[in-house]
C-alpha positions as CSV (number, residue, x, y, z in Angstrom):
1,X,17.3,8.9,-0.3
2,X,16.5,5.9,1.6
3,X,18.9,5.1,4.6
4,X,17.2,3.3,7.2
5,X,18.1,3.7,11.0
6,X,16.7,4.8,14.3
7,X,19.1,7.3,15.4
8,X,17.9,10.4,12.7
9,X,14.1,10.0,13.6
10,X,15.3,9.6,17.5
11,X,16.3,12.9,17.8
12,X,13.8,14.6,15.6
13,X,11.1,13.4,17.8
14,X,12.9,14.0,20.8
15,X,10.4,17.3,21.8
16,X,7.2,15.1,20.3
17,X,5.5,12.7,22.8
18,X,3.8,10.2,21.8
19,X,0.5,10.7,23.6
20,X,-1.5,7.8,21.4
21,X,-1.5,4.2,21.1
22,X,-0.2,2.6,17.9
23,X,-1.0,-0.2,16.2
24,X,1.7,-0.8,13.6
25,X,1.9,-3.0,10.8
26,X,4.5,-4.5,8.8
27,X,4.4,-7.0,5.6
28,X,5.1,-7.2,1.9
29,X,1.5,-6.9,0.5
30,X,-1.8,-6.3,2.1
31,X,-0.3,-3.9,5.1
32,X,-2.0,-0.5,3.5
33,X,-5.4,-2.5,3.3
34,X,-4.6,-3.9,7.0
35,X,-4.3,-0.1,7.7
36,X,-7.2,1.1,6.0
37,X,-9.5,-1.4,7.3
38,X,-8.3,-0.5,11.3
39,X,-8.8,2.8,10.7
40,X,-12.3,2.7,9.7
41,X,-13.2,0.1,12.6
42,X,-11.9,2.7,15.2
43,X,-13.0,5.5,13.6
44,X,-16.8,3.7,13.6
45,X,-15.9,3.3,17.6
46,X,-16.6,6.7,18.4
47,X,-12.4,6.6,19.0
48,X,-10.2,9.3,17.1
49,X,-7.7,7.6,15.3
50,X,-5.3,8.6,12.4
51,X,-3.4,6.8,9.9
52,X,0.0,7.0,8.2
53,X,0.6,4.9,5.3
54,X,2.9,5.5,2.5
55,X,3.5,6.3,-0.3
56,X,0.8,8.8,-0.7
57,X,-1.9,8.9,-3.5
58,X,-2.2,12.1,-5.1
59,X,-1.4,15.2,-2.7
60,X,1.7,14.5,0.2
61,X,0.1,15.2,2.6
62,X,-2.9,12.9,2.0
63,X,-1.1,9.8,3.7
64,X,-1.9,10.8,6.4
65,X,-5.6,11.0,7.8
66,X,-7.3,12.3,11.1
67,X,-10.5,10.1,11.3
68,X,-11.0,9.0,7.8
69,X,-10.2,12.6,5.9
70,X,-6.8,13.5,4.5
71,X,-5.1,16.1,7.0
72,X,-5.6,19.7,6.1
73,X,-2.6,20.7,3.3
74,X,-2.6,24.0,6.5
75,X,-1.9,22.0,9.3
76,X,0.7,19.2,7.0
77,X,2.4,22.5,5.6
78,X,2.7,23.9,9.0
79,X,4.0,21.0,11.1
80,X,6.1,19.6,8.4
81,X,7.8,23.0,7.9
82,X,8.4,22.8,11.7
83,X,10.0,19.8,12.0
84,X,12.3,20.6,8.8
85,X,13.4,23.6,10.7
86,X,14.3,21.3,13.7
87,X,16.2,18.8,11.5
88,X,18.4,21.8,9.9
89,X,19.1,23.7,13.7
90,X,19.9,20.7,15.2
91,X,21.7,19.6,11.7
92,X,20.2,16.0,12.0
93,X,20.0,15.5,8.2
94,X,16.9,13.8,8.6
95,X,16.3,11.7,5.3
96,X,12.6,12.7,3.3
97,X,10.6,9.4,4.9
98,X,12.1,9.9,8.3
99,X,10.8,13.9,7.8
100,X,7.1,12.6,6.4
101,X,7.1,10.0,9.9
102,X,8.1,12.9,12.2
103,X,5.6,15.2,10.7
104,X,2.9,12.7,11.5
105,X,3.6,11.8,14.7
106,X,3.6,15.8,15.7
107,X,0.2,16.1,14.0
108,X,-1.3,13.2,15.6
109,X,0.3,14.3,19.2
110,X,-1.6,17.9,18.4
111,X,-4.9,16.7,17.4
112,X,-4.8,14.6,20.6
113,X,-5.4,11.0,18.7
114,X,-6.5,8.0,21.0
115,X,-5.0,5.3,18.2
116,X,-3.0,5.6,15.0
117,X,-2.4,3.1,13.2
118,X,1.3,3.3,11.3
119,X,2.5,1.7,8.5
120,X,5.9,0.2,8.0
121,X,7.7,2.4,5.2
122,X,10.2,-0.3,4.4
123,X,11.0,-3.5,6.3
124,X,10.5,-2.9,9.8
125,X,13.3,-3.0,12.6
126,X,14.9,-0.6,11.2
127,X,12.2,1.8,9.5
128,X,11.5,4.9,11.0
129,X,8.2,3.9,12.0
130,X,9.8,2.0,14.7
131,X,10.9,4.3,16.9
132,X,7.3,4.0,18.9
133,X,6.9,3.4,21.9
134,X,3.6,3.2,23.1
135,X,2.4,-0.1,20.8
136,X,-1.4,-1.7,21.4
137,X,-0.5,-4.5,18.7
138,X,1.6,-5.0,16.0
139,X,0.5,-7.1,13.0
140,X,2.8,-8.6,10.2
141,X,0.9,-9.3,6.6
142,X,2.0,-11.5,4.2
143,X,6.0,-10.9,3.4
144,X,7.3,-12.0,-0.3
145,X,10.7,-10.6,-2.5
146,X,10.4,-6.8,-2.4
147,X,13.4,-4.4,-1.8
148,X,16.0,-6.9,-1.8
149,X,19.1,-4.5,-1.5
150,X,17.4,-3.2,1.8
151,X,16.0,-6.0,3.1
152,X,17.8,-9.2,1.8
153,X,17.3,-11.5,-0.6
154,X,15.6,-14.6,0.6
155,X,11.9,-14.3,2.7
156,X,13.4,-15.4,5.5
157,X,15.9,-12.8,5.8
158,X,12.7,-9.9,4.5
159,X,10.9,-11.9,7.3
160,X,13.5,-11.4,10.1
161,X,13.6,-7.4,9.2
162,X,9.8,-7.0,9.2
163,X,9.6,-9.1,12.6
164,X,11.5,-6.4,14.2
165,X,8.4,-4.6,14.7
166,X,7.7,-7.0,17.5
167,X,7.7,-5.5,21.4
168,X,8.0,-7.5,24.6
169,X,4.2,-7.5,26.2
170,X,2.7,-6.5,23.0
171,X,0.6,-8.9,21.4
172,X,1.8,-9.7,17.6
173,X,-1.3,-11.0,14.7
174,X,0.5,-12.5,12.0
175,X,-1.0,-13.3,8.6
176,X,-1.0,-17.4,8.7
177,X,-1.4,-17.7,4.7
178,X,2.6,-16.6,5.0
179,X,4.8,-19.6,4.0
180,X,5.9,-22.1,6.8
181,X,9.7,-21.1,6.7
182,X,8.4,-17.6,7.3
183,X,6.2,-18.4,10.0
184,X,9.4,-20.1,11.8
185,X,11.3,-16.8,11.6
186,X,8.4,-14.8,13.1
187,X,8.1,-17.3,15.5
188,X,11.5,-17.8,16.1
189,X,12.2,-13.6,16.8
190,X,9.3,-13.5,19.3
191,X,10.6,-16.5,21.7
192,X,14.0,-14.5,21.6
193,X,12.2,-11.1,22.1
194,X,10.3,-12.8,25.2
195,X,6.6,-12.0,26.4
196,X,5.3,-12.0,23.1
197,X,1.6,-13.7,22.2
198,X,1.2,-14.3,18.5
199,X,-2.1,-14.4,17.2
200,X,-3.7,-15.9,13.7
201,X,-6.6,-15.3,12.6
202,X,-8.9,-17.9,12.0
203,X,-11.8,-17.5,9.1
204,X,-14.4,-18.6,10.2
205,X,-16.0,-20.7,7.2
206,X,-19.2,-19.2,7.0
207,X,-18.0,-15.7,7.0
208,X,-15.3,-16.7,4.2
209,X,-18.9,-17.7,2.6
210,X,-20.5,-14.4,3.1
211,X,-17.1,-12.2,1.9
212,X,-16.6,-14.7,-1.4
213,X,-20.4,-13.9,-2.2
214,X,-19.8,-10.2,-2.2
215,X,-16.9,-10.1,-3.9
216,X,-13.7,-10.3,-1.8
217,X,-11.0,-11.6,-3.0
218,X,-9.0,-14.7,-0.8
219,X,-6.1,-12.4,-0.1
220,X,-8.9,-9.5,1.0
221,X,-10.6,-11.8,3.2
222,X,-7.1,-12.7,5.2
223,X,-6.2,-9.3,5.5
224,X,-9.9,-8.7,7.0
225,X,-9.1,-11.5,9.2
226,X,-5.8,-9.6,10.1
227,X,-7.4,-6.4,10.9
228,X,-10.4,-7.8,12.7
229,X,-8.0,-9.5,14.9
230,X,-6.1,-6.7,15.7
231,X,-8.9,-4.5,16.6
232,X,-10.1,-7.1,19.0
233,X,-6.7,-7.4,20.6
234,X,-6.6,-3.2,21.0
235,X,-10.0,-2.7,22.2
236,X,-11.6,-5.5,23.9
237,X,-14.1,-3.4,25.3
238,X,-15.7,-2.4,22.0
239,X,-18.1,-4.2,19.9
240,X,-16.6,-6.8,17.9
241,X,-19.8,-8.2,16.1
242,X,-19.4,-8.7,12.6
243,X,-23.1,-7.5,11.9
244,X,-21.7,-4.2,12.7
245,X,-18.0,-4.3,11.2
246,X,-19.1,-5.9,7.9
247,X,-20.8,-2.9,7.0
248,X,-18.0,-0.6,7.6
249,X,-15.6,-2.7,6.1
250,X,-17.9,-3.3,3.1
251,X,-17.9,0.8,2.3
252,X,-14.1,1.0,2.5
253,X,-12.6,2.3,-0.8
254,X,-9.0,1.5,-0.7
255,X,-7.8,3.4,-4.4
256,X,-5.4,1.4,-6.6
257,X,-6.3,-2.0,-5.0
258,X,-8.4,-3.9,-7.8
259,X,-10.0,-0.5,-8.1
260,X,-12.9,-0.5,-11.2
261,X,-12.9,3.2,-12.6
262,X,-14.5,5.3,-15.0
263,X,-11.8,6.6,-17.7
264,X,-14.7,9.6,-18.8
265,X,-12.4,12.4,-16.9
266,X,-9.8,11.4,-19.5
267,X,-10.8,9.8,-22.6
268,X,-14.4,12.1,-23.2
269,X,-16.1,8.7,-23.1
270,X,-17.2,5.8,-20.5
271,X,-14.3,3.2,-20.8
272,X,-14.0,0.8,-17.7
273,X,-10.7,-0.1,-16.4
274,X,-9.0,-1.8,-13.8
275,X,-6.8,0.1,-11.7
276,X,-3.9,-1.8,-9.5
277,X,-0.9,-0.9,-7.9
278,X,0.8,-4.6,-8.3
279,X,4.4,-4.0,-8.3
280,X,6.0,-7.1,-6.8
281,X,5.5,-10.8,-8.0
282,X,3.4,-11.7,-4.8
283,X,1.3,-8.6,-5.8
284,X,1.5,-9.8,-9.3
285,X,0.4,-13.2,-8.9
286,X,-2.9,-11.8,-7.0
287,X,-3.5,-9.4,-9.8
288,X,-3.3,-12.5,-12.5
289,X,-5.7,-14.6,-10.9
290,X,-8.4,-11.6,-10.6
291,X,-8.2,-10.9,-14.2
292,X,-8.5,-14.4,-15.1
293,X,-11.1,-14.9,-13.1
294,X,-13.3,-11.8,-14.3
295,X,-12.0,-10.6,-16.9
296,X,-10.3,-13.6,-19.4
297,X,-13.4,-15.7,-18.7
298,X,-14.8,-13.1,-21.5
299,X,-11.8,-12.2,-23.3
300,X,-9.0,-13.3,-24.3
301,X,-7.0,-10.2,-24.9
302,X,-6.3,-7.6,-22.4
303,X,-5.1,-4.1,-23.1
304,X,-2.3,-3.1,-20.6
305,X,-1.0,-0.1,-19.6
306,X,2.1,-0.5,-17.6
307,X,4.7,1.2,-15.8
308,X,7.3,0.4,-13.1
309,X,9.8,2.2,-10.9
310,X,13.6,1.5,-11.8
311,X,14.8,-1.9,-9.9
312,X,11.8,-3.5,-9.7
313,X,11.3,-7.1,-10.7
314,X,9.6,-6.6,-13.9
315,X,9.5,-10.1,-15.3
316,X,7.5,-11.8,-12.1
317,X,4.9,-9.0,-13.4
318,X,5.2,-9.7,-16.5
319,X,5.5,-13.6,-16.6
320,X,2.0,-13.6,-14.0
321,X,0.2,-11.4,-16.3
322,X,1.0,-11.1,-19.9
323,X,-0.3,-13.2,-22.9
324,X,0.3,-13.4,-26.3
325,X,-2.8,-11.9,-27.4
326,X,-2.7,-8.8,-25.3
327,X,-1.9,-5.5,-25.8
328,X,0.7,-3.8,-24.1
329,X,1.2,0.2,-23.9
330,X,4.2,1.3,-21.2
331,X,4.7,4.5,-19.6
332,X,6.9,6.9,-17.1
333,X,5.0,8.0,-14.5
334,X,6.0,11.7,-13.2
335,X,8.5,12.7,-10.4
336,X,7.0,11.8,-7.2
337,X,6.8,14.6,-4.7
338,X,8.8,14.5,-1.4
339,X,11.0,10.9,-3.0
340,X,13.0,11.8,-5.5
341,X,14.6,9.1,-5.4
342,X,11.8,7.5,-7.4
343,X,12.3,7.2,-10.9
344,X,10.2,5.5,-13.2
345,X,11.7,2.7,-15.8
346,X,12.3,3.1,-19.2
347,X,8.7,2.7,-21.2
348,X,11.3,0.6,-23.7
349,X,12.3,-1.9,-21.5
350,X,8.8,-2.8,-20.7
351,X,7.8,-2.9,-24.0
352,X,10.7,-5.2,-25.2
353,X,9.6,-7.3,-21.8
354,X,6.5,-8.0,-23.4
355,X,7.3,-8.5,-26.2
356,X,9.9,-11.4,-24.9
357,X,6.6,-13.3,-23.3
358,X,4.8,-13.1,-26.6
359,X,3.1,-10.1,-27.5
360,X,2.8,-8.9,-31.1
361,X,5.0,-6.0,-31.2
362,X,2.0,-3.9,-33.7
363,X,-0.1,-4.6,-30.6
364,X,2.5,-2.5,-28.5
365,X,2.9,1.3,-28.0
366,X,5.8,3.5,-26.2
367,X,3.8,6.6,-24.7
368,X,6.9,8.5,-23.2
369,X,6.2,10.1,-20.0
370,X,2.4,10.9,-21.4
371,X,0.1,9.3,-19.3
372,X,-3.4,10.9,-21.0
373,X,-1.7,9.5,-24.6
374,X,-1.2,6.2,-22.8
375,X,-5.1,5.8,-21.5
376,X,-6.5,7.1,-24.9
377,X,-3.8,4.9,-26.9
378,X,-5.6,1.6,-24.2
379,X,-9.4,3.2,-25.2
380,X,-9.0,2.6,-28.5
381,X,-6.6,-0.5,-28.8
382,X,-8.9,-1.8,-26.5
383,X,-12.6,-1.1,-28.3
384,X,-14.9,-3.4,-25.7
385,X,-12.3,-5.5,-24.3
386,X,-10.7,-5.1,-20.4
387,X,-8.3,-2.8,-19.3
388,X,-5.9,-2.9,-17.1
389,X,-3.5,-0.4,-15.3
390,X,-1.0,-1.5,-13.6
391,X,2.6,-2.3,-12.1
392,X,3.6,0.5,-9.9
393,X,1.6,2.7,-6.8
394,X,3.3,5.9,-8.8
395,X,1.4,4.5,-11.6
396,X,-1.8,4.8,-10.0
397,X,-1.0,8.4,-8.1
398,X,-0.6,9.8,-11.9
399,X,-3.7,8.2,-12.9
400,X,-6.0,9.5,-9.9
401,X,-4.4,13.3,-10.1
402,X,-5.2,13.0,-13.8
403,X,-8.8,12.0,-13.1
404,X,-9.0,15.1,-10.6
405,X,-7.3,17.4,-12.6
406,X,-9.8,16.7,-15.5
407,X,-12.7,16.6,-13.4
408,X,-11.6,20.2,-12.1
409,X,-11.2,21.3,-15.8
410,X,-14.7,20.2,-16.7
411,X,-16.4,21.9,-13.9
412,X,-14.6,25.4,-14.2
């Protein structure tokens, strides 16, 4: 159930303090990578620091992390039954997110964190997220059309709802690329918030140079910026040299982000695919111009395997991505533990999709809910040419406990 509000997640963490200081951060796409790339700065620093991000990967409890390692399943178990007990005595009726944030704030408040950094679950003023007090710096990414019937339905109004975030004294980094109407309404919410500094970051060219050379992407590089900005604004003390961030930054893994795997756990055979969590058309559009860029240059045909959760805006994915001569396999991904209000679209609908922007309906294939039938079906469709995995986070969290489940199976 998602019902967002402050009141619920008030009183749950009524008894919690909030001994650390957060850095929180808000946006459509490139907040979790934002995140990610804070965490391992701090975390480099000598300064204990956790993270909450959502949804998780694989396990529930791995969205949250004490110094770079997923919190013990013990200590989640532990705390999270704790705070469910407090949400039935006090008969709060706490909603499943607002239980997940409560849960992480107790654990970070008993492993005695310096920092965490939070991520917005959805939107911002009025995610449960917001109930901090103690804020270092917030930071707003880049903000496109996602969760409309929450949020509204222009990026303005999305805008306005993740600006909420903002605190009177607390210095705000905002993402620059964002569009100008955005900006306005950032801008706009911090002169009417008062004693609020907004920061951009500023690339410098040379660096941007350095990144492209290595690999990043333009929309990794600004959300490098964002972080590196942040963490200069929260610890001024520290060491801000990029000859020693780089290399922290460079050995960051963020899974289902443009991630190249092996396919072996699966398949019984070395198969390269691409593995992205793209699942709204600014997310899509980022997606298209990677694959075009490394992957069309060699082939024209791509073999996708897609899936999406109900609601979503398939046809922006679609209409970035697909081409006639693709292929195209869709599938459900599972129930999603701790939201199940998640559920996964019809592997139909996508296919017809597709086969709307051109694609030959032999070169399509309905795997039902079998995710293992849809990576073998991509193998072979595929012989030596990309593919690609894509369309929802869910997607990805099926594909990566499928990969450790088979890995487990081989070594028993």
């Amino acid at each position: 159930m998602i019902d967002l509000g402050l009141a619920r997640i008030g009183r749950l963490l009524q008894h919690t303090p909030q001994t650390w200081k957060a850095i929180h951060v808000a946006g459509t796409n490139g907040k979790g990578s934002i995140c990610a790339y804070l965490s391992a700065m701090l975390s480099a620093s000598g300064v204990s620091c956790a993270r909450f991000t959502s949804p998780h990967l694989i396990d529930r409890w791995d969205c949250i992390t004490i110094n770079e390692k997923p919190v013990s399943e013990t200590i989640f178990r532990q705390v999270e039954g704790l705070v469910k007990q407090r949400d039935q005595d006090e008969k709060i009726g706490a909603t499943e997110f607002e239980l997940l944030a409560a849960t992480a704030f107790e654990i970070f408040h008993r492993l005695k964190v310096e920092y965490g950094v939070i991520e917005v679950g959805l939107g911002g003023k009025l995610d449960a997220t917001n109930i901090m007090k103690h804020k270092s710096v917030t930071v707003i990414a880049k903000i496109g059309l996602d969760h409309q019937s929450f949020l509204g339905n222009t990026v303005e109004e999305i805008a306005l709802q993740k600006a909420g975030i903002i605190r009177s004294g607390v210095p705000c980094v905002v993402d620059d690329s964002n569009e100008s109407s955005v900006l306005k309404v950032i801008q706009d919410h911090a002169k009417e918030v008062g004693g609020v500094e907004l920061h951009y970051p500023s690339c410098d060219p040379a660096l941007v140079q350095v990144l492209t050379k290595e690999g990043y992407e333009p929309h990794q590089v600004q959300n490098l910026a964002c972080a590196l900005l942040a963490f200069r604004l929260a610890c001024p003390d520290f060491d801000h040299s990029m000859s020693r961030l780089l290399p922290i930054t460079r050995q960051l893994q963020w899974p289902g982000r443009l991630q190249r795997i092996d396919l072996f756990p699966i398949i019984g055979r070395h198969q390269e695919a691409l593995l992205d969590g793209a699942h709204n058309s600014q997310s899509a559009e980022i997606l298209a111009e990677h694959v075009n860029k490394h992957y069309r240059s060699r082939s024209r045909s791509v073999t996708w395997v897609l899936a999406a959760s109900k609601g979503k805006d398939v046809d922006s994915i679609m209409s970035h991505n697909i081409q006639p001569s693709d292929q195209v396999t869709a599938v459900q991904f599972g129930p999603v533990d701790g939201m199940p209000w998640v559920k996964a679209e019809d592997p139909a609908n996508l296919i017809n999709q597709a086969i709307r922007y051109g694609v030959d309906t032999q070169n399509t294939h309905d795997s039902g809910d079998d995710v293992r039938a849809a990576l073998e079906w991509a193998s072979k469709a595929a012989g030596d040419k990309p593919i690609v995995i894509a369309g929802s986070l869910y997607l990805v969290s099926s594909v990566l406990r499928l990969m450790r489940e088979s890995e487990s199976h081989q070594r028993a």
